[in-house]
C-alpha positions as CSV (number, residue, x, y, z in Angstrom):
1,X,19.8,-38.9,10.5
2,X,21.3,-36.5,7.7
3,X,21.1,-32.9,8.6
4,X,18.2,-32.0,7.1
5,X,15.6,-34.8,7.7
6,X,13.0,-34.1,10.1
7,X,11.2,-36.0,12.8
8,X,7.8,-36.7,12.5
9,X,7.7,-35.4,8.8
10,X,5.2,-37.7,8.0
11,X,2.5,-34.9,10.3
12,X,3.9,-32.6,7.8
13,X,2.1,-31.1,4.8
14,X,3.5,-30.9,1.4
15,X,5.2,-28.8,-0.3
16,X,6.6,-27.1,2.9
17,X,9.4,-24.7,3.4
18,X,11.8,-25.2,5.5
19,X,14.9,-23.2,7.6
20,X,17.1,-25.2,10.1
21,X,18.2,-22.7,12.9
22,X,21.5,-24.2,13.8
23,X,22.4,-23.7,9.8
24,X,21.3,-20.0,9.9
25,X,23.5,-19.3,12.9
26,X,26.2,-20.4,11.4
27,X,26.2,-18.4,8.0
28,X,25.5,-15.3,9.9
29,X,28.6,-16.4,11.9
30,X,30.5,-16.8,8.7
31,X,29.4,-13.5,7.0
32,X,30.6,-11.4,9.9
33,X,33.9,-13.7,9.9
34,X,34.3,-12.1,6.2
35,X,34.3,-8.3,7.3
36,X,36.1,-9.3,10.4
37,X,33.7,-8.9,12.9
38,X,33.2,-5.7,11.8
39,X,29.4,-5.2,11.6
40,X,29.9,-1.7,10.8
41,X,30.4,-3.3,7.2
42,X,27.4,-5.0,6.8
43,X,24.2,-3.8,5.8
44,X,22.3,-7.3,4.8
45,X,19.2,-7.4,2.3
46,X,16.7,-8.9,3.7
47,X,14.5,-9.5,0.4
48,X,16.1,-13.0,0.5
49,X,14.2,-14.5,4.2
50,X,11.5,-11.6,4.7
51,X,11.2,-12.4,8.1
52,X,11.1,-11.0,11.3
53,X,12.5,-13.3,13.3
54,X,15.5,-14.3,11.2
55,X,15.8,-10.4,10.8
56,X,16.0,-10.8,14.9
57,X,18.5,-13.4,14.6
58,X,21.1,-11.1,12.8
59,X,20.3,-8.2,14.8
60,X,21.0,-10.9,17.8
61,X,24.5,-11.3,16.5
62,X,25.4,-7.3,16.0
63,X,24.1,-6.4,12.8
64,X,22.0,-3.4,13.1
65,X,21.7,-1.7,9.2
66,X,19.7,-3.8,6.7
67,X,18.6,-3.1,3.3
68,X,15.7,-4.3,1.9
69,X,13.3,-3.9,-1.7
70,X,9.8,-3.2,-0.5
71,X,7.7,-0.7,1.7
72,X,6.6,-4.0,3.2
73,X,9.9,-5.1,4.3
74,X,11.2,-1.8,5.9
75,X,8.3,-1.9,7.9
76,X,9.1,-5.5,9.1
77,X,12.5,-4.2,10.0
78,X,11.6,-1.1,11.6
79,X,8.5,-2.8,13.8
80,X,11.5,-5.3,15.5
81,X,13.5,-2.3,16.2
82,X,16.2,-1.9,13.6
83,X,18.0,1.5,13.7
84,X,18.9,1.9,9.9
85,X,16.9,0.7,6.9
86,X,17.7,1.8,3.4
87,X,14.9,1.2,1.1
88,X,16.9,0.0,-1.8
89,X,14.5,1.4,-4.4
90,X,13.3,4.6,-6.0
91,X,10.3,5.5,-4.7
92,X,8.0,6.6,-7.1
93,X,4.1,7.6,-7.0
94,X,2.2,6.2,-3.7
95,X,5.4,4.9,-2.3
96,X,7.4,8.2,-1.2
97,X,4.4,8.8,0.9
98,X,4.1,5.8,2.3
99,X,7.9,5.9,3.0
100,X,6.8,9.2,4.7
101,X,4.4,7.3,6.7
102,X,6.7,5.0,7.6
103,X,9.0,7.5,9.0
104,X,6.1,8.8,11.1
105,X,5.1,6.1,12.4
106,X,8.7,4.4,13.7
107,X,10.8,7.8,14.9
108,X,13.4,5.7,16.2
109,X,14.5,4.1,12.8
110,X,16.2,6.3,10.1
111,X,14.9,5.3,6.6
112,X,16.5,5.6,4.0
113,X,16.3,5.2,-0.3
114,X,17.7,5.8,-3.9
115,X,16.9,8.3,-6.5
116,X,19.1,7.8,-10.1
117,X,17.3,11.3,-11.4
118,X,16.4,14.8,-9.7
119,X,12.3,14.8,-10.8
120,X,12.1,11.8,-8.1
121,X,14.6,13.7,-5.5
122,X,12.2,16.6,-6.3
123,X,9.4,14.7,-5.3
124,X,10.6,12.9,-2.2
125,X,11.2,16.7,-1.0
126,X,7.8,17.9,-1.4
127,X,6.0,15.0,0.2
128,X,9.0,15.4,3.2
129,X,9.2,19.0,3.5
130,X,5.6,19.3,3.6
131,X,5.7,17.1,7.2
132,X,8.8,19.1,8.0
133,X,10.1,16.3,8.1
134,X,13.4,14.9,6.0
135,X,14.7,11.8,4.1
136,X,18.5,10.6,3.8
137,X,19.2,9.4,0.3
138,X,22.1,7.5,-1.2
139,X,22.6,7.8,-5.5
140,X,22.0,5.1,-7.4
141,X,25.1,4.3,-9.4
142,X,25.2,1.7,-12.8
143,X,28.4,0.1,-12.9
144,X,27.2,-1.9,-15.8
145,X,23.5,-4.0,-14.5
146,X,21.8,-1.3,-16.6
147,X,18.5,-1.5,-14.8
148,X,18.8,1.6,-12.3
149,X,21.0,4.1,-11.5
150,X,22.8,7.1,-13.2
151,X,26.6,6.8,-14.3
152,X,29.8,7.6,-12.1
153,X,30.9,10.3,-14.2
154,X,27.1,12.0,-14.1
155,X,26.5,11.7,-10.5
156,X,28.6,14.7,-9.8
157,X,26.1,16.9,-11.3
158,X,23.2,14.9,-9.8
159,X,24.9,15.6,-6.8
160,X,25.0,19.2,-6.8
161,X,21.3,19.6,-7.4
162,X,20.3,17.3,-4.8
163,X,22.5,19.4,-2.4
164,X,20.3,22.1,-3.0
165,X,16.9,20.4,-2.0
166,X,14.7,21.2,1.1
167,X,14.6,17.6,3.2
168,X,16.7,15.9,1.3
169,X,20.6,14.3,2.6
170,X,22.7,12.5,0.5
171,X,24.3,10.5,2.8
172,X,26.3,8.8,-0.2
173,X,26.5,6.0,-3.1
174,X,25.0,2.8,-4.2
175,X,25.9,0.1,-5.9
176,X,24.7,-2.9,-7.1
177,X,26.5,-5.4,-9.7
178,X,24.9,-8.1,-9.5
179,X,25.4,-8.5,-13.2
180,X,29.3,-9.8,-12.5
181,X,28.4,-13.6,-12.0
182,X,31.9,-15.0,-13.0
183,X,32.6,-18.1,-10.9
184,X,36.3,-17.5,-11.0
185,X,37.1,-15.2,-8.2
186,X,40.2,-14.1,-9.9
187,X,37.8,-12.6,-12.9
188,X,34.9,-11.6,-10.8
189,X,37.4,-9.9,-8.7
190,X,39.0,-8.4,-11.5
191,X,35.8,-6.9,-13.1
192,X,34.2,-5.3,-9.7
193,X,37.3,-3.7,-8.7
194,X,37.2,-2.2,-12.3
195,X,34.1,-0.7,-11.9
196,X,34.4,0.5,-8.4
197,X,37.3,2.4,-9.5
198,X,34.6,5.2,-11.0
199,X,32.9,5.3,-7.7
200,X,35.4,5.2,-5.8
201,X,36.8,8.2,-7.4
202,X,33.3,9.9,-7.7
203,X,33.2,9.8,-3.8
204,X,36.5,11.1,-3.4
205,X,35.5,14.2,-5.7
206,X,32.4,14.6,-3.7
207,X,34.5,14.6,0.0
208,X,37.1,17.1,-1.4
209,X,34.8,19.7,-2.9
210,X,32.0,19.6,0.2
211,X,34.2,18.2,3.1
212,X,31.5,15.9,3.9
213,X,32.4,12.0,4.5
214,X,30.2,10.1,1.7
215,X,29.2,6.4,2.7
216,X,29.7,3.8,-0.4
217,X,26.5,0.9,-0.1
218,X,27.4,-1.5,-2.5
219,X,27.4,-5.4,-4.0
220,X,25.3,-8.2,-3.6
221,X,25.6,-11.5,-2.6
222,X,27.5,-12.6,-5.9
223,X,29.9,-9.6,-5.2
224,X,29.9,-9.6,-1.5
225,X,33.5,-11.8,-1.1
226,X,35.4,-9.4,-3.0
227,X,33.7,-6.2,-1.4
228,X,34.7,-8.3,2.1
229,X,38.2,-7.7,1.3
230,X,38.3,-4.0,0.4
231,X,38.2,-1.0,3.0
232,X,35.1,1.4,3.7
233,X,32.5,0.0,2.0
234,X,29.4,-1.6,3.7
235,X,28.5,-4.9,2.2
236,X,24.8,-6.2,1.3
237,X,24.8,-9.6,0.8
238,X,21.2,-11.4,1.2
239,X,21.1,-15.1,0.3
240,X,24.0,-15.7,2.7
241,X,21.3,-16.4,5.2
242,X,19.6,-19.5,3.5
243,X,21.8,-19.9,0.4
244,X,21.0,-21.9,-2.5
245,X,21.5,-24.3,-5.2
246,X,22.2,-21.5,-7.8
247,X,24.8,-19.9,-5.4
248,X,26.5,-22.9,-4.1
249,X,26.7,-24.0,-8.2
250,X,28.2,-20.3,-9.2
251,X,30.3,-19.1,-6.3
252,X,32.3,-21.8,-4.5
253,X,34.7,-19.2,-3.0
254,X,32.2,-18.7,-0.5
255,X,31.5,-20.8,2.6
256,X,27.7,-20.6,3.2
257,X,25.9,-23.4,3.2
258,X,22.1,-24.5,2.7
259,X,20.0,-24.0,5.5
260,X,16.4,-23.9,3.7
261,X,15.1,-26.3,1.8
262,X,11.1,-27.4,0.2
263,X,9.8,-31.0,1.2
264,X,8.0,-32.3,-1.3
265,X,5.9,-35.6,-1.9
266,X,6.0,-38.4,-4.9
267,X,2.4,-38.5,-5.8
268,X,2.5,-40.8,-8.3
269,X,4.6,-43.1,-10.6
270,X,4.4,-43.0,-13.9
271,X,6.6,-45.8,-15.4
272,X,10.3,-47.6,-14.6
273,X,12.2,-44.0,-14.5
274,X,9.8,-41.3,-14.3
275,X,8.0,-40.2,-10.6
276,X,6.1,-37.1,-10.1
277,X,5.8,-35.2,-7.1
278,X,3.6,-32.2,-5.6
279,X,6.1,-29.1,-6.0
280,X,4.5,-27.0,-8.4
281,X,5.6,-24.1,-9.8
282,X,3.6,-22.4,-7.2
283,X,5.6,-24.1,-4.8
284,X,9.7,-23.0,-6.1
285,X,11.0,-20.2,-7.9
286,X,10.4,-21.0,-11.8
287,X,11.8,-17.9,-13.3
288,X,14.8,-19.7,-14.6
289,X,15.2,-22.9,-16.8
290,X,14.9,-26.6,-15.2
291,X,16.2,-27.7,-13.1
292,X,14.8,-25.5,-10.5
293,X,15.3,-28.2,-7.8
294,X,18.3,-30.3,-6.2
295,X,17.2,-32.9,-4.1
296,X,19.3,-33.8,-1.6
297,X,18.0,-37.7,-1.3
298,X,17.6,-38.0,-4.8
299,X,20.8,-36.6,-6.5
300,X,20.4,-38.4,-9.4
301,X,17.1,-37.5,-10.4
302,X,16.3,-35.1,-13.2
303,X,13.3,-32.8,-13.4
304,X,11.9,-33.1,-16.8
305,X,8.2,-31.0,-16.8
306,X,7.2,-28.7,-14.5
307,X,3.5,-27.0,-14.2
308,X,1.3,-25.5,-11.6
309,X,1.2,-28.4,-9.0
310,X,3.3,-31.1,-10.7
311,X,6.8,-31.5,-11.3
312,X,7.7,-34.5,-13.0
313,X,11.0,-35.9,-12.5
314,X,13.4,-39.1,-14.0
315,X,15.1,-41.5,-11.6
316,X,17.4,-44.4,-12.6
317,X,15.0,-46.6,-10.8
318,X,11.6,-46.0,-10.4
319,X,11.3,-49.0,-8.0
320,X,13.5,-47.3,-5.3
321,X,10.4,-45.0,-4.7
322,X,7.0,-45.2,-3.9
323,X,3.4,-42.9,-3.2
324,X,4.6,-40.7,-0.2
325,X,8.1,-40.9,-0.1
326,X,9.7,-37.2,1.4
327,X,12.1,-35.8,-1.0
328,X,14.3,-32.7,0.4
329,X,14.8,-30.3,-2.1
330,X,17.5,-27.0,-2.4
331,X,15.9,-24.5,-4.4
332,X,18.1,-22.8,-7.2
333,X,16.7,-19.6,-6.4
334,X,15.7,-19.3,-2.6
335,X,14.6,-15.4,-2.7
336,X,11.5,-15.8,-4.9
337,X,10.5,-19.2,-3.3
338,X,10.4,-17.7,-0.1
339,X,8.0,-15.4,-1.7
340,X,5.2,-18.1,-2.2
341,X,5.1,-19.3,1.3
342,X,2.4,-17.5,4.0
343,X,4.7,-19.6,6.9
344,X,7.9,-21.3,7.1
345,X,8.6,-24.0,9.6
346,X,11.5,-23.8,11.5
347,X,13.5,-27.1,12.4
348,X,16.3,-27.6,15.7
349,X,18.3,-30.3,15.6
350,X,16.0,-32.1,13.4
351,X,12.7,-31.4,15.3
352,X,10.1,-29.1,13.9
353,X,10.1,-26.4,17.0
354,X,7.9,-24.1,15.6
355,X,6.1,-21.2,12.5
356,X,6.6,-18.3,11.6
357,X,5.6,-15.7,9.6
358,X,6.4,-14.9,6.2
359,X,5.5,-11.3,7.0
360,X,7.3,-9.2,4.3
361,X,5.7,-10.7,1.4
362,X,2.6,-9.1,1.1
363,X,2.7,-6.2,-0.3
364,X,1.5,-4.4,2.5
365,X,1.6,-4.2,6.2
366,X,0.1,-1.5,7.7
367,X,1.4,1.3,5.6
């Protein structure tokens, strides 16, 4: 059997996503391999798998900081134990209280967020101080993504006013580039050690004039191989885990493979080159231009019209297929298909072994 066919698929609904442990094992193996062992340096976003127990599988291999986009998943995080979540968002409105409740409610995990402006550090210090209670913060910097964050050479001043805030700590910087998508290494490299330079320097500033040891969070998972080689910075990567056709396509300098894929059906043939199967757009991430699908038994076909439950797809050879056949599909984007899925199914050694959860995407928990 290939890797990723499954036994007894045919007791197996459609669409259906997929993880195969043995795969995620292995690229949580290989991202520690990149920081040396050193899981000091990583801090992995977990907006990618929003699940508990692959959350539980990392923190089985060392890795004890995660970062993560939604009240949601910092409470998944904190109810399986983790020690340090950074909320890697500014909260704003309802959610800095329910951050506040969060930190109530699980003592033993320190929370952390971002704030790119002093009205929302002013904020986050009244709902905080009111509990007696405080909240660690790391600046948002914009090394060129432009959609959070203050600049490098403003922060300074930032800074200083946030030092002066009842329950507030700046416990350092954050950065996320996840606008430097060059496939060459040598130029991707190039262009984040450019604009690291300005944080780097902004942190040194910061150490000098308060004595105080400021923590640098920053890159993605289109970043993360450089970051891997530098010193003192902890590293975010989050597709690592599943990986994906987009990924795979864009950055071949790093050694993840996939390990989550959607089954889908052909429902119907339509003439000599043209099948149809069930995968929706409700089913994979449609955000981004066909295709939005690599199937791994079909390589050669090419999705062609995609709506709500369809997707409609050319072959060579329309003969080669019939009603029912299983095709095994990589999803370009894996964070947002993960997204539309209540469960996953998990798969050993090509068995289906058991379900889980896909906790973190609701919006809400319990807080």
């Amino acid at each position: 059997m290939h890797w990723y066919e499954i036994n007894s698929i045919e007791t197996i609904d459609s669409p259906a996503l997929v993880i195969y442990q043995e795969r995620i094992l292995e690229n949580i193996r290989l991202v520690k391999q990149m920081v040396n062992n050193n899981v000091d340096r990583l801090r992995p976003h977990v907006k990618t798998n929003k699940i508990a127990e692959v959350c539980q599988m990392m923190r089985d291999a060392g890795i004890y900081k995660f970062k993560c986009a939604t009240i949601a998943e910092a409470e998944m995080l904190a109810m399986i134990g983790v020690e340090d979540v950074l909320l890697a968002y500014q909260p704003v409105g309802p959610k800095a209280n329910r951050l506040l409740q969060l930190s109530i409610k699980f003592p033993s995990t320190t929370f952390s967020c971002l704030v790119d402006n002093l009205q929302s550090a002013q904020y986050l210090s009244a709902v905080f101080s009111e509990h007696k209670l405080s909240i660690n913060i790391y600046i948002d910097i914009n090394t060129g993504m432009n959609r959070s964050g203050i600049s490098a050479h403003q922060a300074i001043f930032l800074y200083e006013k946030l030092e002066l805030l009842r329950s507030i700590n700046v416990k350092g910087l954050h950065v996320y580039d996840g606008h430097i998508r060059e496939t060459d290494i040598v130029v991707r490299k190039k262009k984040v050690v450019a604009a690291y330079s300005d944080v780097k320097m902004l942190a040194e500033k910061i150490e000098a004039m308060h004595n105080k040891k400021i923590v640098i969070i920053a890159g993605g998972s289109t970043t993360f191989s450089v970051y891997a080689q530098l010193e003192n910075i902890e590293c975010s990567p989050g597709t690592f885990v599943f990986w994906d056709k987009g990924y795979k396509t864009l950055f071949p300098d790093q050694p993840f493979d996939y390990a989550s894929l959607v089954i889908t059906r052909v429902i119907s043939i339509i003439d000599k080159q043209t099948i149809t199967t069930d995968l929706g757009y409700k089913s994979v991430a449609a955000e981004s231009p066909l295709p939005r699908i690599y199937f791994l038994n079909a390589v050669d076909s090419v999705p062609i019209s995609h709506s709500e439950e369809h997707l409609v797809v050319t072959v060579p050879d329309s003969a080669n297929y019939k009603v029912g056949d299983i095709l095994y599909g990589v999803p370009f984007h894996i964070c947002p298909t993960v997204a539309l899925y209540n469960t996953i199914l998990l798969i050993k050694k090509n068995t289906l072994v058991d379900e889980w959860k896909v906790i973190a995407r609701d919006r809400k928990i319990s807080v």
